[in-house]
C-alpha positions in Angstrom: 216.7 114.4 117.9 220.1 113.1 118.0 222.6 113.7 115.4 222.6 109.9 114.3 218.7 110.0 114.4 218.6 112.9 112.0 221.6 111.2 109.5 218.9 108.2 109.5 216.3 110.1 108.5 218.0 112.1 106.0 219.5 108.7 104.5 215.2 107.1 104.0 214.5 110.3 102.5 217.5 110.1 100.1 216.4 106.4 99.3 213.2 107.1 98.9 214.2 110.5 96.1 216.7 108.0 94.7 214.0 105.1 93.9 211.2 108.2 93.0 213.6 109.4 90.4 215.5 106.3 89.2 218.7 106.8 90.3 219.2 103.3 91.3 222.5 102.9 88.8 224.3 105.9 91.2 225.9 104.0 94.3 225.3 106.4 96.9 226.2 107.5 100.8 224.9 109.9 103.5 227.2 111.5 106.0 227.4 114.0 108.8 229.4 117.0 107.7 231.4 120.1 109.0 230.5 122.1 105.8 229.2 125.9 105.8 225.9 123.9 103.5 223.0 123.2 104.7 223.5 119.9 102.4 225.5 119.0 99.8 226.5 116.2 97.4 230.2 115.6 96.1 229.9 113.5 92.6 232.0 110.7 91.0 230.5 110.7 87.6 232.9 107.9 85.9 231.6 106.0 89.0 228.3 106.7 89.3 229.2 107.7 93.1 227.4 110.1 95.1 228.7 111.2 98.2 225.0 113.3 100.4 226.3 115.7 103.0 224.0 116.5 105.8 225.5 119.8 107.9 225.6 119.1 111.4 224.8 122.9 111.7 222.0 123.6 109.5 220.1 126.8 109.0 216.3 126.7 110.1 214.6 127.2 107.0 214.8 124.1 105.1 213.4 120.5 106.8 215.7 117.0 106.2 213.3 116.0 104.1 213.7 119.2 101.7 217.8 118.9 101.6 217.3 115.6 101.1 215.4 116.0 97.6 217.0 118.6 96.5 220.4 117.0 96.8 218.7 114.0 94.9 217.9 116.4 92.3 221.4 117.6 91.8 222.1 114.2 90.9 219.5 113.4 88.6 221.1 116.6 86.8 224.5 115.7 87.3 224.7 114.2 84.0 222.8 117.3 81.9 225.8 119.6 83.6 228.6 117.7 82.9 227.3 117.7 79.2 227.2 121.7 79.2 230.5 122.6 81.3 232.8 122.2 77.5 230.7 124.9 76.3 228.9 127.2 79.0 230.7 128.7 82.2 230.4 126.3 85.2 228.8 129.3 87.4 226.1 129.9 84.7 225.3 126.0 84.7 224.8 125.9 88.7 222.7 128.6 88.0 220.5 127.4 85.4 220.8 123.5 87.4 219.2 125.2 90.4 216.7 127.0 88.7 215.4 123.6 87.4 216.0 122.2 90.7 213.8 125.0 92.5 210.9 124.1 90.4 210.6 120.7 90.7 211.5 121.5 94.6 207.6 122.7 94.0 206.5 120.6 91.5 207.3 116.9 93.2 205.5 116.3 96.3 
């Protein structure tokens, strides 16, 4: 599968996370990245922007579809972390956010 192939598919299964977990107020993108992430999402919170990395070099273990929703899930938490980073370290709320994230990487099919 080509490189543009892949970017499409990761983009329906974004769209499709987005919609599941009504995040239709975010204005969002997919791109091809260079980052050492399998996936990754950059957020503009005032803007309700979300910026969906897909590594051009990915690690084996994880499938599109599984980066996909799990960067979808950072977003839906995106808001819940901002809310905590005045009072809790910003390491500790990753932490806890992924946790969270992890689960309902199980728990929504």
């Amino acid at each position: 599968m080509s490189e543009q192939d892949e970017l499409k598919e990761f983009q329906a299964y974004c769209d499709g996370w987005i919609h599941k977990l009504g995040l239709m107020d975010w204005d969002w993108r997919c791109s091809l990245n260079d980052d050492n992430d399998n996936a990754n999402v950059l957020l503009n919170q005032e803007g309700r922007k979300a910026y969906i990395g897909l590594c051009r070099q990915r690690e084996a273990c994880c499938t599109i579809a599984q980066l996909a929703k799990h960067e979808c899930l950072e977003i839906l938490l995106a808001d819940l972390a901002l809310l905590a980073q005045p009072y809790v370290n910003k390491d500790i709320i990753d932490d806890e956010v992924h946790k969270v994230i992890n689960r309902l990487m199980i728990a929504l099919v």
